[in-house]
Every structure is written in structure tokens, then in C-alpha cells.
N, C-alpha and C positions, 0 to 999 in steps of 0.2 A: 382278191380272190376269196372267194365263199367259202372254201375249207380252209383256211388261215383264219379268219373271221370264228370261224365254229371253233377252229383246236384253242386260240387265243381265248376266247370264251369261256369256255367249257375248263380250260385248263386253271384260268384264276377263279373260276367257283371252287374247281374241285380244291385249289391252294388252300381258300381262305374258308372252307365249309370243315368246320368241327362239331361232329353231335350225329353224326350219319345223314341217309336220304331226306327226313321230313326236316330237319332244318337245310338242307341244299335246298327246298323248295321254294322259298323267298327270292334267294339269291338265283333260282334258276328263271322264276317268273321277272324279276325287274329285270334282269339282263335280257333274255328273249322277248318279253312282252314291251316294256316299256322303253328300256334302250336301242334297242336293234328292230323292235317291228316287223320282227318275224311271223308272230304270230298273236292270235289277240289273245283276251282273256277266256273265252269260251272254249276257245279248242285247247289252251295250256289246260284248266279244269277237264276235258275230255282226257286230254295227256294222262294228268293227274289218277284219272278213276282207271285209266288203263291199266299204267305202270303198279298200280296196286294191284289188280290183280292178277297180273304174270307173275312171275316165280323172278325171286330176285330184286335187289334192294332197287327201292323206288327211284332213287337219284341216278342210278346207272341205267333204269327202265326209261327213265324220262332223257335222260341226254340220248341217248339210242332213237327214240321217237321222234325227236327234234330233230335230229341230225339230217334223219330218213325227209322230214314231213317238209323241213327248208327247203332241201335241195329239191322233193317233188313241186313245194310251187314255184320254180325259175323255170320249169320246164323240163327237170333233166330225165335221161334215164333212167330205168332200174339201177343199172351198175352205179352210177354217178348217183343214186339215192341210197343204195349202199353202203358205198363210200362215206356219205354223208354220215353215217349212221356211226360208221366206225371211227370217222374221224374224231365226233362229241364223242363216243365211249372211252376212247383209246385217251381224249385230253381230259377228262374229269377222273379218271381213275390211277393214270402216270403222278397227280402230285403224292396223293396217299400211298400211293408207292415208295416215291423215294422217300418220303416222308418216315415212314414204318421204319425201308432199311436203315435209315437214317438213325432211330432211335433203337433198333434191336441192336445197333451197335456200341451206342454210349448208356442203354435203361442203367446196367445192373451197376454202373458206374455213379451215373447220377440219382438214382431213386428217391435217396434217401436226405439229398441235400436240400434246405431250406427253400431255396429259389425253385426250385423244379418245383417241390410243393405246393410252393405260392402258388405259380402258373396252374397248377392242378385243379385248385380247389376255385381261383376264379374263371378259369375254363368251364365249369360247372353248371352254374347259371346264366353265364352266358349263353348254353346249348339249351338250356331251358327255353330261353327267352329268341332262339331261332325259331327253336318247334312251336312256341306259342305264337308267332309273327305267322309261319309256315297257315297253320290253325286259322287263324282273321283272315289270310290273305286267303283262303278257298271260302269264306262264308259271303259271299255273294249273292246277288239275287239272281243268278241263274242257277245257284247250288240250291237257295230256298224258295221255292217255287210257288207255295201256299202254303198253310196252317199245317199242311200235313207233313210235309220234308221238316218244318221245326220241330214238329212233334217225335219223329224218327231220329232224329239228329239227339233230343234229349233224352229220348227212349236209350239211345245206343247209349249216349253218356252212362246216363245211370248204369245200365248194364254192367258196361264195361268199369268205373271209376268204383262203384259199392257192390253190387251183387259179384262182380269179379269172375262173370265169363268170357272166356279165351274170343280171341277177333276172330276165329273161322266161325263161330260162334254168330258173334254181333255181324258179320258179312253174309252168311246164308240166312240169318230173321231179317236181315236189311232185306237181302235181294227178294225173300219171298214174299214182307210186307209192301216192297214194289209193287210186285205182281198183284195183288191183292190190291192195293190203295189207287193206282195208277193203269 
């Protein structure tokens, strides 16, 4: 059944995903794109640019879009697309759940011991190194389309990495140098 498939899914990305929404995004595209063939590459990058911009973390946006987008091509329903929707929401956000209550129960307990540390600090770069994976795995040649999306993409970089203007910022000179380039 196709909502067991989605909660079973969605539920060990959201397990194993530490760092927030742009590092789930690896682990959300090899599991839909390349394991299960849900959907290809083009429309997860469509996913992608959506879930950015609605309101609300990106990895919750994108299992919500998935949910809906599976269950519309088997044919189903609104309601049964829905469903779909909630059933990836409700499975990628239950582990961080018990997860949290889990740790708001022993933090003030453990904080300060050695091991917990340990685990802290190599948790660290590890969530680097999602977000940087997350990062390659959208730079495709349907994201860089000619000389000019690279040109924007480096535009944005500097913006955003040295001059240090806020992303609504670098997202309304993106979408306007769209409009203008394209």
C-alpha cells in the first residue's frame, strides 16, 4: 500500500536527518528519486524551488508536496491526494518529535557529560556536509541552463557569503534578474 510506503519513508529520513530541511534534501531526493521512482529529477528540483518558497521549513514543504504529487499520479483522488500529503508530513516530523521529547527529558541530566559532547561536536560537520551534498545534488543542468543561471547562482553566492544580504534579499534580485534575463 502506497501510504505505508510514504509514512515508512518519510518517517526514516526524518529519523536519520540532523541539520534541518536542506540536509533532509539529499536523503529526501535518493529515496523518492532514485529508490522508489516516484518521481524524477526535474520535478523533485521543481519540489525544491516551491517548498522554498512557502512559508515553512523546507523538508516539511517538500514531504507535503511529495505526498500530494505520488498519490495524484496512481490516479487518485483529491481526498486520497490529501491523504497523501499528510501521511509524508505526519511520517517525517513524528521522529523529531519523540526525538526532542525524548531529550527535553534527560538534556539537563546529560549536558555536560563527556560523551554527549563528543556526539555534539561530531554531529557538527556531519550536518555540514548534508547541506553541502543537499547544495551538488540541485546543481544540475536543468538548474544551470546557460552562462547566465551560473552567473546568478555566483551573483547570489557573493551576495549572500561576503556583502552579507539577508535571503529575501538575494530571492527578490534573483526573481527580478529572472524577469529581466529570461
Amino acid at each position: 500500500m502506497i501510504y505505508l510506503e510514504l509514512f515508512a519513508t518519510f518517517f526514516v529520513i526524518g529519523m536519520f536527518t540532523i541539520g534541518g530541511g536542506y540536509a533532509m534534501l539529499s536523503l529526501i531526493q535518493n529515496e523518492v528519486v532514485t529508490v522508489h521512482g516516484w518521481i524524477d529529477d526535474v520535478t523533485f528540483t521543481d519540489i525544491v524551488a516551491i517548498s522554498q518558497m512557502t512559508p515553512g521549513p523546507i523538508g516539511i514543504n517538500s514531504a507535503t508536496y511529495i505526498g500530494y504529487d505520488v498519490l495524484a499520479n496512481t490516479g487518485a483522488g483529491e481526498f486520497m491526494c490529501v491523504l497523501g500529503s499528510f501521511t509524508a508530513t505526519f511520517a517525517v516530523v513524528l521522529p523529531s518529535f519523540i526525538i526532542v521529547l525524548a531529550i527535553c527529558k534527560v538534556y539537563d541530566r546529560f549536558k555536560d557529560h563527556y560523551l554527549f559532547k563528543g556526539v555534539m561536536t561530531g554531529l557538527k560537520p556531519a550536518v555540514i556536509g548534508l547541506v553541502g551534498t543537499a547544495a551538488l545534488g540541485l546543481a544540475t543542468p536543468e538548474n544551470f541552463i546557460d552562462w547566465k543561471s551560473f552567473v546568478l547562482c555566483l551573483m547570489t553566492f557573493t551576495g549572500l557569503f561576503f556583502k552579507k544580504i539577508g535571503p529575501f534579499s538575494a530571492l527578490g534580485l534573483g526573481a527580478l534578474a529572472g524577469l529581466i534575463l529570461y
